[in-house]
Phi, psi and omega in degrees: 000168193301311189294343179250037183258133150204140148260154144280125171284129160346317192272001186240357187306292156331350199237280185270168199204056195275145155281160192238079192231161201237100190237116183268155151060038178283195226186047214273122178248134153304324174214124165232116195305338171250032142236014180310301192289342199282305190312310217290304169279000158301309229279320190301328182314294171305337186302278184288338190207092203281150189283181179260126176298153221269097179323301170301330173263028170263322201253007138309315190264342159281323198287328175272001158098017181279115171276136185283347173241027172229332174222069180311145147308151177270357139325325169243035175249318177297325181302314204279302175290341186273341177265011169256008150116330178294168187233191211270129173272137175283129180222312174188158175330288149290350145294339208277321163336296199280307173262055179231355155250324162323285182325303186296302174294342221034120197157131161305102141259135188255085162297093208206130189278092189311337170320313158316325188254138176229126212097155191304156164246156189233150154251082227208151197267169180297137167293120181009133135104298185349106173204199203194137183300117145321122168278123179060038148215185179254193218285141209257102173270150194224016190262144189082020193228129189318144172193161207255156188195151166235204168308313172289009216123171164316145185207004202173146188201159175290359175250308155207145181281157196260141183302343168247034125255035174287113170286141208225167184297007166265006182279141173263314184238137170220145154240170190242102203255083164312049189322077200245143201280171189271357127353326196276167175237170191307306186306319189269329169290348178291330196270329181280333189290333174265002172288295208301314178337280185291359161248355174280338187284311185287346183238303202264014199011196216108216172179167176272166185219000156181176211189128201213122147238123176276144203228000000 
């Protein structure tokens, strides 16, 4: 079915190498308290022994022409704060999942309420102009920049996701969007996708209903 269609654009086969997954029938909570020690000993981990922030996807983000240190992955922009004493911001059950595996993988995740989404999805750089209402920020330009598109537009990017695909405790269905480089190899998006699975399974339960690693 149409929601569980994604391409990658041609001009991006070389650069991302992203994974996918498509979850129904979730649980979405405002705070959900047993994942308070799990969060807590990601944060102490990075902490004592901090992971290296992630070259390949810094040098993704040179090949589309983006400086990474003016326009961080949210992968090392969450990494920068939790060693700097901060901590995984609690927003809802399933984002706190998802960005307590960004922190752990280093990996760019992308979290979107397929209810929202219409249509196949592309993965494709932004067009002249191109941008998008930004959650709890103002409008996100994406143009000449990796992003995610359905039939309406742009919804998503490796830095920040557009507020009318956001997820909130009223989503049911979601996808999960791997910005992952094309450096990485398939076997290792198999081991975060099924990492990212069994915890999504384990806190908001629900299940997958379809799954893409680009290889």
């Amino acid at each position: 079915m149409d929601s569980a269609v994604f391409t990658l654009a041609a001009e991006l086969n070389a650069i991302v190498k992203p994974g996918l997954l498509w979850w129904a029938a979730a649980t979405v909570v405002a705070h959900e308290h047993r994942l308070d020690p799990q969060l807590a000993a990601a944060e102490a981990r990075v902490r004592v022994t901090p992971p290296a922030e992630s070259a390949a996807v810094r040098t993704m983000y040179k090949r589309v022409g983006i400086d990474p240190t003016k326009t961080r992955p949210s992968n090392e922009a969450l990494l920068r704060r939790v060693r700097k004493g901060g901590t995984i911001p609690r927003i809802n059950s399933l984002v706190d999942i998802v960005n307590w595996c960004s922190l752990e993988f280093q990996l760019p995740y992308g979290l979107y309420d397929l209810s929202h989404i219409s249509g196949p999805v592309t993965m494709r750089l932004g067009s002249g102009g191109e941008s998008y209402a930004g959650i709890r920020k103002d409008d996100v330009n994406v143009s000449g920049r990796i992003t995610v598109a359905d039939t309406v537009g742009a919804f998503g990017n490796p830095t920040s996701d557009s507020a009318r695909t956001m997820v909130t405790t009223a989503t049911t269905e979601a996808l999960v969007v791997i910005y992952a480089p094309a450096e990485i190899p398939a076997a290792q998006m198999k081991r975060v996708l099924d990492a990212t699975a069994s915890r999504m399974a384990d806190i908001v339960g629900g299940h997958e209903t379809a799954r893409l690693v680009i290889s």
